[in-house]
LUMLUMDO-946887 format. One record per residue (C-alpha): residue number from 0; x, y, z. Coordinates in nm, 2 decimals, decimal comma. Example, Ala and Ser with C-alpha at 12.3 -4.5 7.8 and 13.67 -1.06 7.14 Angstrom:
SITE:0:1,23:-0,45:0,78
SITE:1:1,37:-0,11:0,71
***
This chain:
SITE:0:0,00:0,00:0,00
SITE:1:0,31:0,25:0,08
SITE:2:0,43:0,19:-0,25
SITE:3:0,11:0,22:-0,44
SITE:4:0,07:0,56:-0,24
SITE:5:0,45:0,65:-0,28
SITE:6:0,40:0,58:-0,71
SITE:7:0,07:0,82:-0,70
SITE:8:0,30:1,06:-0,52
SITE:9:0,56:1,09:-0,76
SITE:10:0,32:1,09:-1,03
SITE:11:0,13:1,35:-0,95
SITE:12:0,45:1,52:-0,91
SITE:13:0,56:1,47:-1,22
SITE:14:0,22:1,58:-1,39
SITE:15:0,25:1,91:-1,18
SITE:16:0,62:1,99:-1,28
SITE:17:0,48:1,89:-1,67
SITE:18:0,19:2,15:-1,59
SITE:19:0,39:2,43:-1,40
SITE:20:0,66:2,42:-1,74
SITE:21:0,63:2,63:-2,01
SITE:22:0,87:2,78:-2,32
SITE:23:1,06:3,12:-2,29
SITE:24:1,20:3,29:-2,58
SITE:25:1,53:3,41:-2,54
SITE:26:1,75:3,68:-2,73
SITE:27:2,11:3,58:-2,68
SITE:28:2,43:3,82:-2,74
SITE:29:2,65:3,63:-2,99
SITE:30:2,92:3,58:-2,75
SITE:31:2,71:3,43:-2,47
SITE:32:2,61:3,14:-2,72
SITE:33:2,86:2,87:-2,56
SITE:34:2,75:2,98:-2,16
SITE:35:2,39:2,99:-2,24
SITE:36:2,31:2,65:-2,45
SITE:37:2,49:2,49:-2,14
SITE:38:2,27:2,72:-1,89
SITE:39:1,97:2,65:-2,09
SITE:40:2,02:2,28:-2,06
SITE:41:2,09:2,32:-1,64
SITE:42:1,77:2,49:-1,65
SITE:43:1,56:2,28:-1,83
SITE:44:1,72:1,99:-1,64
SITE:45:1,64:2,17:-1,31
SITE:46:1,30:2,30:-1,36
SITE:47:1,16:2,18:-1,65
SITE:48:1,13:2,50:-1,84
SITE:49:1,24:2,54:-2,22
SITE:50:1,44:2,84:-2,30
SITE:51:1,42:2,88:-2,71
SITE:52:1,75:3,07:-2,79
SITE:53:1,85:3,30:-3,06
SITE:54:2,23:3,44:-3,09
SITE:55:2,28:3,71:-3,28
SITE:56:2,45:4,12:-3,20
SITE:57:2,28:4,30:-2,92
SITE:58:2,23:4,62:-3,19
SITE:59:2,05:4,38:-3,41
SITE:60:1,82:4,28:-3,17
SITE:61:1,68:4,56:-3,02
SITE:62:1,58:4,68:-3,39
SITE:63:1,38:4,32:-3,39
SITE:64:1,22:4,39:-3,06
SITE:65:1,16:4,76:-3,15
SITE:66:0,96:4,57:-3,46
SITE:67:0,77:4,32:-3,24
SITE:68:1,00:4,03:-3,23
SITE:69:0,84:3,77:-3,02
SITE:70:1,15:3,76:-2,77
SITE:71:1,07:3,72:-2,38
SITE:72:1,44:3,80:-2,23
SITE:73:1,68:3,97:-2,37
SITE:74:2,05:3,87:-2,28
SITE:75:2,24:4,20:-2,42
SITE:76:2,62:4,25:-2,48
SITE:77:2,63:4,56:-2,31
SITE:78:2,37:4,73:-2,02
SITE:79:2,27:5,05:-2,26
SITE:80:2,05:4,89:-2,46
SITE:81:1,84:4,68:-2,20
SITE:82:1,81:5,04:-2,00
SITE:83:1,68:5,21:-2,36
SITE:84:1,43:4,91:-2,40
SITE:85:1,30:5,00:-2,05
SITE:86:1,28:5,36:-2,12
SITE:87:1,12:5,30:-2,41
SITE:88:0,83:5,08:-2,23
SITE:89:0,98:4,77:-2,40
SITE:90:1,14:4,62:-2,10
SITE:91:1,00:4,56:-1,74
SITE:92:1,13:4,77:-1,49
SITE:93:1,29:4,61:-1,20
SITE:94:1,43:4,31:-1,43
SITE:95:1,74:4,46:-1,53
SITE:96:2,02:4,35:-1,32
SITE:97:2,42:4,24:-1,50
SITE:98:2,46:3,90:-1,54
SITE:99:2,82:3,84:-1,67
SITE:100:3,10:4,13:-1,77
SITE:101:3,27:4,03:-2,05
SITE:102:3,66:4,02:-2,17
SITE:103:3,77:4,13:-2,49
SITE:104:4,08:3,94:-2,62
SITE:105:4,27:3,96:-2,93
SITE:106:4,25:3,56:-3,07
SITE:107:4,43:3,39:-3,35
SITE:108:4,38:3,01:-3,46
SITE:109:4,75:2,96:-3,47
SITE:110:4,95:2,90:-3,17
SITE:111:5,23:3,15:-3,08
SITE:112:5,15:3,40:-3,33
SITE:113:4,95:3,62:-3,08
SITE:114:5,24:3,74:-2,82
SITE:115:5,19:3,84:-2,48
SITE:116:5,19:4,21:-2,52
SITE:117:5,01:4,22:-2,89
SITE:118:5,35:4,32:-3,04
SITE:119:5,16:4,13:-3,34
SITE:120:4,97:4,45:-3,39
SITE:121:5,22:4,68:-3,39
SITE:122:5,42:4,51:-3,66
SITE:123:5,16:4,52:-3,90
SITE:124:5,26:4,19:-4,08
SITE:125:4,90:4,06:-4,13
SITE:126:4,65:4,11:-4,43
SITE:127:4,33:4,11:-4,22
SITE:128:4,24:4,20:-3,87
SITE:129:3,86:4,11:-3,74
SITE:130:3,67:4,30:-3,55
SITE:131:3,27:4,27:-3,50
SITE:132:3,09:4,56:-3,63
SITE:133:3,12:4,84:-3,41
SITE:134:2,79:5,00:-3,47
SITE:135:2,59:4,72:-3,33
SITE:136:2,79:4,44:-3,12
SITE:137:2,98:4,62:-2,82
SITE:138:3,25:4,37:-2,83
SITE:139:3,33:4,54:-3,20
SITE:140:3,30:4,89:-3,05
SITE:141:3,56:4,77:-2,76
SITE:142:3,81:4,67:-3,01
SITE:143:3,78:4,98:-3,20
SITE:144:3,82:5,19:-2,87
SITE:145:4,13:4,91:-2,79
SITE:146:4,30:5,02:-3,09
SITE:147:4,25:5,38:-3,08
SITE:148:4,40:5,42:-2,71
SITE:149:4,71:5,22:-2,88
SITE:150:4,71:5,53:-3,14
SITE:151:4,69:5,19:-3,37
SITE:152:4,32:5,27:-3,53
SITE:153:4,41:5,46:-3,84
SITE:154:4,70:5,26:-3,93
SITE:155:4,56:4,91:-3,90
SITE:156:4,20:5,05:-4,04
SITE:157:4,24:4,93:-4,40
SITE:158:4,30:4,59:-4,27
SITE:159:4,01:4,53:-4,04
SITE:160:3,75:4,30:-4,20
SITE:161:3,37:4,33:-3,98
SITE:162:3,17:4,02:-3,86
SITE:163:2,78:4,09:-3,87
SITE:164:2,82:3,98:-3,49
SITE:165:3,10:3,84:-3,29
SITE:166:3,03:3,48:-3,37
SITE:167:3,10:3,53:-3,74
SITE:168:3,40:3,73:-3,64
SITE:169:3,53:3,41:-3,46
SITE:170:3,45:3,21:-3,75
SITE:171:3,69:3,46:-3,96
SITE:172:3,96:3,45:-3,76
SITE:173:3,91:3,01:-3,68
SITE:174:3,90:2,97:-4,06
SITE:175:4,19:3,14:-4,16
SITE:176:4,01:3,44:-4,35
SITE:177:4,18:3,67:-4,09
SITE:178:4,52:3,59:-3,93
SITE:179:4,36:3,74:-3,62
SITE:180:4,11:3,91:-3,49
SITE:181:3,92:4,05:-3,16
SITE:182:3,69:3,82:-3,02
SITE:183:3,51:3,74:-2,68
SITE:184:3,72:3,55:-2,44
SITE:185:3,43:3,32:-2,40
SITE:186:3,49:3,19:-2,79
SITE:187:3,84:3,11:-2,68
SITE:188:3,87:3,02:-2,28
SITE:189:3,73:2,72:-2,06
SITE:190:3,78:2,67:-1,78
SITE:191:4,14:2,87:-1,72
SITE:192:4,26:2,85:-1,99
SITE:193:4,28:2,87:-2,39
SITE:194:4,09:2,58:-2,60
SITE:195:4,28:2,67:-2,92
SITE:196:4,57:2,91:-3,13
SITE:197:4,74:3,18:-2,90
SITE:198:4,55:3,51:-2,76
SITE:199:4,63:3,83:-2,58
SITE:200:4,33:3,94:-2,37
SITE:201:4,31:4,28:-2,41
SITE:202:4,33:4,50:-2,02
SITE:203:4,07:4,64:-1,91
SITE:204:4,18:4,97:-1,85
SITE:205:4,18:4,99:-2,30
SITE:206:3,80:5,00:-2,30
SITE:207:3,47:5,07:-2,18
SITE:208:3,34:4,81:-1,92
SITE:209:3,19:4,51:-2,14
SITE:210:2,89:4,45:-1,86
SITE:211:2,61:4,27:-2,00
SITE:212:2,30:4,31:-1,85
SITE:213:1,96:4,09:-1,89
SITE:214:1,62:4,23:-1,90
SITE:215:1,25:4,08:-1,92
SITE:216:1,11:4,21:-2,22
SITE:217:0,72:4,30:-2,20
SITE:218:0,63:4,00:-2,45
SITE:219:0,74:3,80:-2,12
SITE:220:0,56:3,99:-1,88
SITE:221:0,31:3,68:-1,82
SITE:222:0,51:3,41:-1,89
SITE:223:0,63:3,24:-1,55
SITE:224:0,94:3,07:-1,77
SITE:225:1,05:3,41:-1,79
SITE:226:1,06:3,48:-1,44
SITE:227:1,25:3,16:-1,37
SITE:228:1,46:3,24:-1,61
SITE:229:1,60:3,52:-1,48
SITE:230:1,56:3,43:-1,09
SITE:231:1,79:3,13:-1,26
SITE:232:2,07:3,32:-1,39
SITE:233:2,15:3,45:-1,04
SITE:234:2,19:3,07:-0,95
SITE:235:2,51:2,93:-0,77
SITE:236:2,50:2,62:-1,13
SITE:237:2,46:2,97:-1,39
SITE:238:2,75:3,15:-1,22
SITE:239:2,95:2,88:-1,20
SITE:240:2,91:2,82:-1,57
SITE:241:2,94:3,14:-1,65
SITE:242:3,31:3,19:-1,47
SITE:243:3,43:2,90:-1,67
SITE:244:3,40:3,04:-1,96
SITE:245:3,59:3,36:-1,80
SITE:246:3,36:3,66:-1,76
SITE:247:3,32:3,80:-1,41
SITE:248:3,04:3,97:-1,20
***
């Protein structure tokens, strides 16, 4: 009879977890793709909620949800643009908190040819430099503001080649189309240390704060997924994730 009643238990259980789940969608900055797919999995594993992801540049974005993209959370590369969505009655207030700062690091796929101080850059001896576009992916305007505070900008300016987002500025660089380039340290970096090719990651003090702040959009106002979402990203398992891949708080 105890394990009839302890099998009724655990079933209802399961239908209530199956009842309390539901889908979030979820705008991802491009170079939070590896940290969130592995969040997003913890997640669903913990609570049974689905996060849907999109990866793609934070600029790009807020024109979608400006145009009624069905988005519920918005992961952003940098905290302007979640604070203009809010201002602009986009965004619910009191959602808005940084969930990860970034590091910008200057990344090529072959070992040793990035040295320890970026010397690499100075020389000049590379056809193309990669840099996501600066007008709508913050890690692109960080490596434009990186280069210009090493009075390098102008010179190296006919050699940079944009990515549409920092993903496909990766993919430049890991295929060989540019002998380097300036990527997220999260493309590059697990737990400690490099996963590929030689990098320089660029000090802070060269470039605006990369803090990267998540908001609930109003599309997710009444989605409960939502709210766990972001109560989840403040979770011991997400900031754990997140350091391995070597952003800070």
């Amino acid at each position: 009879m105890t394990r009839i009643a302890g099998l009724v238990a655990t079933i209802v259980l399961a239908a209530q977890t199956q009842a309390r789940a539901a889908e979030v969608q979820v705008a991802v900055a491009a170079n939070f793709t590896a940290p969130m797919q592995a969040i997003a999995a913890q997640f669903e594993q913990d609570t049974g909620n689905k996060a849907v992801l999109s990866f793609g540049s934070t600029g790009q974005f807020y024109a979608q949800i400006r145009n009624g993209a069905p988005f519920e959370v918005f992961l952003a590369a940098d905290d302007a643009t979640p604070a203009k969505l809010e201002q602009e009655g986009l965004a619910m207030h009191g959602t808005r908190f940084t969930y990860a700062t970034g590091k910008l690091a200057l990344w090529s796929a072959r070992d040793r040819y990035v040295d320890a101080r970026a010397d690499v850059l100075r020389t000049g001896q590379f056809a193309h430099l990669a840099i996501a576009n600066p007008r709508t992916a913050p890690y692109g305007a960080a490596a434009v503001e990186t280069l210009t505070r090493l009075a390098l900008y102008e010179r190296l300016k006919p050699k940079l080649v944009e990515g549409e987002n920092i993903s496909q500025t990766r993919q430049f660089v890991g295929t060989g189309n540019a002998e380097l380039g300036f990527v997220a340290l999260s493309q590059v970096w697990k737990d400690g240390k490099l996963t590929s090719g030689s990098a320089w990651i660029v000090p802070s003090n060269l470039h605006a704060p990369l803090r990267q702040d998540v908001v609930i959009l109003k599309k997710g106002e009444a989605n409960p997924a939502a709210r766990a979402l972001e109560t989840y990203l403040k979770s011991a398992k997400a900031k754990a994730i997140i350091r391995a891949y070597g952003y800070g708080f």
